[in-house]
Biopython code that builds the backbone (N, CA, C, O; Angstrom):
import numpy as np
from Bio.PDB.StructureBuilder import StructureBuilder

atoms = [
    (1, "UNK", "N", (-68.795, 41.339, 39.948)),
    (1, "UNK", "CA", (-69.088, 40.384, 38.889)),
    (1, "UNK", "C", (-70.527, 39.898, 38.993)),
    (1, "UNK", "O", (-71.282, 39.743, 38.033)),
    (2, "UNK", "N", (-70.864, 39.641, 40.482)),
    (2, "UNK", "CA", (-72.303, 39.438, 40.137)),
    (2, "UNK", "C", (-73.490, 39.840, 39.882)),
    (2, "UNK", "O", (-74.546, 39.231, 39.711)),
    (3, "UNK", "N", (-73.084, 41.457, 39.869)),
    (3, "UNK", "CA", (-73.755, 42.501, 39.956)),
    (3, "UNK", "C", (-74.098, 43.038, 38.303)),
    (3, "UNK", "O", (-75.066, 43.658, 37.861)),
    (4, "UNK", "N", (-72.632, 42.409, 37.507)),
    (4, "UNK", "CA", (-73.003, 42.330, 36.066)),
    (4, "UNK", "C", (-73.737, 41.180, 35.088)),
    (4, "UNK", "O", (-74.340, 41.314, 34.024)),
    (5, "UNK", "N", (-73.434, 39.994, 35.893)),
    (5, "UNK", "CA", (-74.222, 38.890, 35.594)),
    (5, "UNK", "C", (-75.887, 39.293, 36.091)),
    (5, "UNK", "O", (-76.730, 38.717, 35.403)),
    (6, "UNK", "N", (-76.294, 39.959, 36.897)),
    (6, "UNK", "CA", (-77.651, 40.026, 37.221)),
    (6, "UNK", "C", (-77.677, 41.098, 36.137)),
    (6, "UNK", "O", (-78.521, 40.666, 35.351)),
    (7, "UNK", "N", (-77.166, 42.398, 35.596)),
    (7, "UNK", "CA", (-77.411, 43.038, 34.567)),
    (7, "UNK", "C", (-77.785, 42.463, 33.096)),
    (7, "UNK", "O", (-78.315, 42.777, 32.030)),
    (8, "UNK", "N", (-77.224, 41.537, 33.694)),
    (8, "UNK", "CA", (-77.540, 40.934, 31.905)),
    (8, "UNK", "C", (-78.193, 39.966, 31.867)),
    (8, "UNK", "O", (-78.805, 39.587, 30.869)),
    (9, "UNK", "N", (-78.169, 39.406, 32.951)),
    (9, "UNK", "CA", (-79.436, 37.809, 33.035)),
    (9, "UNK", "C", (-80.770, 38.141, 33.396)),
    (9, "UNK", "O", (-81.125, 38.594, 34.484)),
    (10, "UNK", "N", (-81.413, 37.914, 32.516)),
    (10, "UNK", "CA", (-83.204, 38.066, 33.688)),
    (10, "UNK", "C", (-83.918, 37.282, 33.427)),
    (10, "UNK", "O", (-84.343, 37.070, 32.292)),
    (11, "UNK", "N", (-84.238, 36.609, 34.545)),
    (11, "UNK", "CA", (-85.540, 34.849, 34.607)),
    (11, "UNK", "C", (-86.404, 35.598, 33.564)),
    (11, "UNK", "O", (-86.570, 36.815, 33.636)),
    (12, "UNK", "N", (-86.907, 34.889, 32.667)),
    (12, "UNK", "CA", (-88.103, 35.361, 32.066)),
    (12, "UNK", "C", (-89.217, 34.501, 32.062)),
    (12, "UNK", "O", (-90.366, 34.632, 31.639)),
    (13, "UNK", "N", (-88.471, 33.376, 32.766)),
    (13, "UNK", "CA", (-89.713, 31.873, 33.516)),
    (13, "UNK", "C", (-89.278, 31.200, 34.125)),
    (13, "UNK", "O", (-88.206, 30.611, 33.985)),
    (14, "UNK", "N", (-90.367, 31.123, 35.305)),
    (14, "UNK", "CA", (-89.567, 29.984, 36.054)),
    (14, "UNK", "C", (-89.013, 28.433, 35.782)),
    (14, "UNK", "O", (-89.506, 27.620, 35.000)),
    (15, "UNK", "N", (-88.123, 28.293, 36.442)),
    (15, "UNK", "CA", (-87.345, 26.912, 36.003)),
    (15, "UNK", "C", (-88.352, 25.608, 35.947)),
    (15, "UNK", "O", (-89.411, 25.675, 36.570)),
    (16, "UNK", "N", (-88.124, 24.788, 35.431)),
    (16, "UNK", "CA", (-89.245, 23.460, 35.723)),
    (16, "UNK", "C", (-88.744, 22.884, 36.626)),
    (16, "UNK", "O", (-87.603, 23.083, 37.041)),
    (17, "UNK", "N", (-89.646, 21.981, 37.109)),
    (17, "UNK", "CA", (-89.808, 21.143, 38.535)),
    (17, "UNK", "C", (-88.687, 20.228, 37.770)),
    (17, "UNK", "O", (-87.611, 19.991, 38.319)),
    (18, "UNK", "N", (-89.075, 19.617, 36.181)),
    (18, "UNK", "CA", (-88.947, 17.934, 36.202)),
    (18, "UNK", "C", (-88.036, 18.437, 34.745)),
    (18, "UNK", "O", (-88.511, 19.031, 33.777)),
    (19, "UNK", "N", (-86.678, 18.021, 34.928)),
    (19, "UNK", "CA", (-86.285, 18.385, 33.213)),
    (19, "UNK", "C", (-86.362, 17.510, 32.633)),
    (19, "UNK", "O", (-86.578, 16.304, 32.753)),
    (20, "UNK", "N", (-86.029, 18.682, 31.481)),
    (20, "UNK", "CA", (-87.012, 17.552, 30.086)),
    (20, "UNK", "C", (-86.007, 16.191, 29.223)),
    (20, "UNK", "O", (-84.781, 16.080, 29.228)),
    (21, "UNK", "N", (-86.681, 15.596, 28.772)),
    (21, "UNK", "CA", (-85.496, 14.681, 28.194)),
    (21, "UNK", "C", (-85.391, 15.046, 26.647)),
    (21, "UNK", "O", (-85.693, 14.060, 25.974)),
    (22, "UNK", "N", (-85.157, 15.821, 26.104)),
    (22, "UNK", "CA", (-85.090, 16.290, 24.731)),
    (22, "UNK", "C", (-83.941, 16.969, 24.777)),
    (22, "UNK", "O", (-83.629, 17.700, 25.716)),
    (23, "UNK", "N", (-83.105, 16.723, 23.554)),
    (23, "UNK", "CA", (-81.933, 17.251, 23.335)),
    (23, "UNK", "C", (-81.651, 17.926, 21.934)),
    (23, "UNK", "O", (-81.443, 17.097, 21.048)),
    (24, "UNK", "N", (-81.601, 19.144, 21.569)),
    (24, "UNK", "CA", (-81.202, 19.258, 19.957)),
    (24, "UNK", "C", (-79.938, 19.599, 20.055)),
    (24, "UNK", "O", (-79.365, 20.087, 21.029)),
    (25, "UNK", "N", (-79.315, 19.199, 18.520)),
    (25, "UNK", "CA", (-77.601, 19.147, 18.393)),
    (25, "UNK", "C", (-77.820, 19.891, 16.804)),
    (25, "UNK", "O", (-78.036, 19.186, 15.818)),
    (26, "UNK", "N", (-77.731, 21.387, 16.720)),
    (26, "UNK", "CA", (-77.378, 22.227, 15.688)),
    (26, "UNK", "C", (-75.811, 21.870, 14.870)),
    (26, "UNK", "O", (-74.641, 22.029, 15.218)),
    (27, "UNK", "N", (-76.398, 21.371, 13.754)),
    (27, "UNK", "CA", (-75.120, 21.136, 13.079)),
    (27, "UNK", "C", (-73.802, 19.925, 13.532)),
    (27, "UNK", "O", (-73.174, 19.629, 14.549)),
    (28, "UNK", "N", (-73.873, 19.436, 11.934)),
    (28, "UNK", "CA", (-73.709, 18.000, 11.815)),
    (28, "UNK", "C", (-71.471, 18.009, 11.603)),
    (28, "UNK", "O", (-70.782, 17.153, 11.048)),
    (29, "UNK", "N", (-71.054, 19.187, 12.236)),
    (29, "UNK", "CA", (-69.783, 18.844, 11.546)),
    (29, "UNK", "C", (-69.035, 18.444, 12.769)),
    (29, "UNK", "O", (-69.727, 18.342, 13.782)),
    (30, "UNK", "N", (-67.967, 18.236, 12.865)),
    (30, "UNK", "CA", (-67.108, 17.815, 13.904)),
    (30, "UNK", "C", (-67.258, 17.873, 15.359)),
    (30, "UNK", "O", (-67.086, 16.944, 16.148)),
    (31, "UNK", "N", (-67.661, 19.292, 15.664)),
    (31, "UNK", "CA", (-68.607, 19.583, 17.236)),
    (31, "UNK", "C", (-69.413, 18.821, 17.485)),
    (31, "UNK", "O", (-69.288, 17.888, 18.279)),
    (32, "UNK", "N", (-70.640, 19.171, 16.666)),
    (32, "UNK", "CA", (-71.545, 19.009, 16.530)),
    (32, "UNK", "C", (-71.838, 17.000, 16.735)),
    (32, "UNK", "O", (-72.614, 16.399, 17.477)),
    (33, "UNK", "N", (-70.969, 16.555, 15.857)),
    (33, "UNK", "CA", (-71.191, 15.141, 16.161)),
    (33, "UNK", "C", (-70.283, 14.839, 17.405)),
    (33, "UNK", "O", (-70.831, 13.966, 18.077)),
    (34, "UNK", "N", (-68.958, 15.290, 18.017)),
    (34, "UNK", "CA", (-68.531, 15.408, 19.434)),
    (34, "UNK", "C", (-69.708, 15.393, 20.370)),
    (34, "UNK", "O", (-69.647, 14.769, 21.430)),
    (35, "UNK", "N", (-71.019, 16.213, 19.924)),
    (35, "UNK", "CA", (-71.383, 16.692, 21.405)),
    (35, "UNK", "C", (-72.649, 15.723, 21.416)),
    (35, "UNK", "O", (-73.482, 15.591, 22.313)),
    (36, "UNK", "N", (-72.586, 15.183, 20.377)),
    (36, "UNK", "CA", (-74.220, 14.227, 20.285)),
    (36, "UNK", "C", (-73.676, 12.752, 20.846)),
    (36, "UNK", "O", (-74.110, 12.048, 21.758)),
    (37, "UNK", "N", (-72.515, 12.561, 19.906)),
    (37, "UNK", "CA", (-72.012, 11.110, 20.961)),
    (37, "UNK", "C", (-71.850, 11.496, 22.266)),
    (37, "UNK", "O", (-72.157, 10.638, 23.094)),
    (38, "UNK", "N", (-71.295, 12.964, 22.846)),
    (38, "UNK", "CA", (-70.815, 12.692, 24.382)),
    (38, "UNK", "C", (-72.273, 12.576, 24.915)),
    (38, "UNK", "O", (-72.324, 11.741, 25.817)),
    (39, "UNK", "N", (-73.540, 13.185, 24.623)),
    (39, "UNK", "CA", (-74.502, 13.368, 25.212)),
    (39, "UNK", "C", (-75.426, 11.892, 25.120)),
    (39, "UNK", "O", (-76.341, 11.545, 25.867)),
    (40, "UNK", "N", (-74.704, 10.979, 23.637)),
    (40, "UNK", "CA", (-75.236, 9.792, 24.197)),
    (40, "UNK", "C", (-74.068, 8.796, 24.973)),
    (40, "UNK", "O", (-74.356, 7.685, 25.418)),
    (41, "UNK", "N", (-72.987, 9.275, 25.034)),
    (41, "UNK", "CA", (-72.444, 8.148, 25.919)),
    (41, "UNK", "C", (-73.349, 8.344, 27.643)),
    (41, "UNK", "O", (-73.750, 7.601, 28.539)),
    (42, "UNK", "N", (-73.318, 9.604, 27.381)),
    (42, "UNK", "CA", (-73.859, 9.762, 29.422)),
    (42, "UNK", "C", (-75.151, 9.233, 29.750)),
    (42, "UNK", "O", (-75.463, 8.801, 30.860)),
    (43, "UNK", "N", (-75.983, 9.294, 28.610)),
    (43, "UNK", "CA", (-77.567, 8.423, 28.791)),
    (43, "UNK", "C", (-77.511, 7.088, 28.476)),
    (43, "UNK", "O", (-78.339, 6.255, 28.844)),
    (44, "UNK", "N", (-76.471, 6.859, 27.746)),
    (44, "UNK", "CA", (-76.438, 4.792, 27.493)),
    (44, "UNK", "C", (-77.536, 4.249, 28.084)),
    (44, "UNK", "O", (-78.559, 3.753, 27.612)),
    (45, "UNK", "N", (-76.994, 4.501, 29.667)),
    (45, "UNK", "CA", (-77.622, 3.498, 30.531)),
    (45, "UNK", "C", (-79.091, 3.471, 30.315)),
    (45, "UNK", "O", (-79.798, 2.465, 30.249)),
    (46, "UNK", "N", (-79.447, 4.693, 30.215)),
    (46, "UNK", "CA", (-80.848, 5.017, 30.565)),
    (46, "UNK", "C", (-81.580, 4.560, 28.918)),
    (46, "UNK", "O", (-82.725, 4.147, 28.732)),
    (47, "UNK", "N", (-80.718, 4.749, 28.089)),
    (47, "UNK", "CA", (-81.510, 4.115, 26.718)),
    (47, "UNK", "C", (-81.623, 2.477, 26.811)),
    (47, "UNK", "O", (-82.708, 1.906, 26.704)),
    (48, "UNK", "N", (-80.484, 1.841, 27.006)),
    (48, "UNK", "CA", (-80.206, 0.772, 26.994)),
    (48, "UNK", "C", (-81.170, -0.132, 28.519)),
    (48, "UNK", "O", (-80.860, -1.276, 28.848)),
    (49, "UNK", "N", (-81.885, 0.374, 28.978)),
    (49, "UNK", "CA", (-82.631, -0.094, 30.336)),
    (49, "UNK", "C", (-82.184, -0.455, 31.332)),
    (49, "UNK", "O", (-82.925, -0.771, 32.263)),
]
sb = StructureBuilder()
sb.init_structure("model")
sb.init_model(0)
sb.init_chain("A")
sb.init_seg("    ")
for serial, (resi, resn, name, xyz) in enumerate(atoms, 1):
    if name == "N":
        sb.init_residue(resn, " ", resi, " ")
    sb.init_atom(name, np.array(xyz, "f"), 0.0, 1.0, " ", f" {name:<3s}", serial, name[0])
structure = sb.get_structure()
């Protein structure tokens, strides 16, 4: 299995030191707004100071 995951994965850059704080959420229907509230319930804190 990992031998097919390296077949099909290849770094094409290295990872960053510092991740980024930007988030895009493609499409506004039921998922889509699921995954934007879950992604702001987990930062609250950090919006809210």
């Amino acid at each position: 299995m990992a031998e097919t995951a390296k077949a099909l994965f290849k770094e094409i850059a290295p990872a960053h030191k510092q991740p980024h704080g930007k988030v895009t959420v493609v499409g506004v229907g039921q998922v889509g707004m699921a995954c934007a509230y879950s992604i702001l319930q987990q930062v609250s804190d950090a919006i809210l100071g």
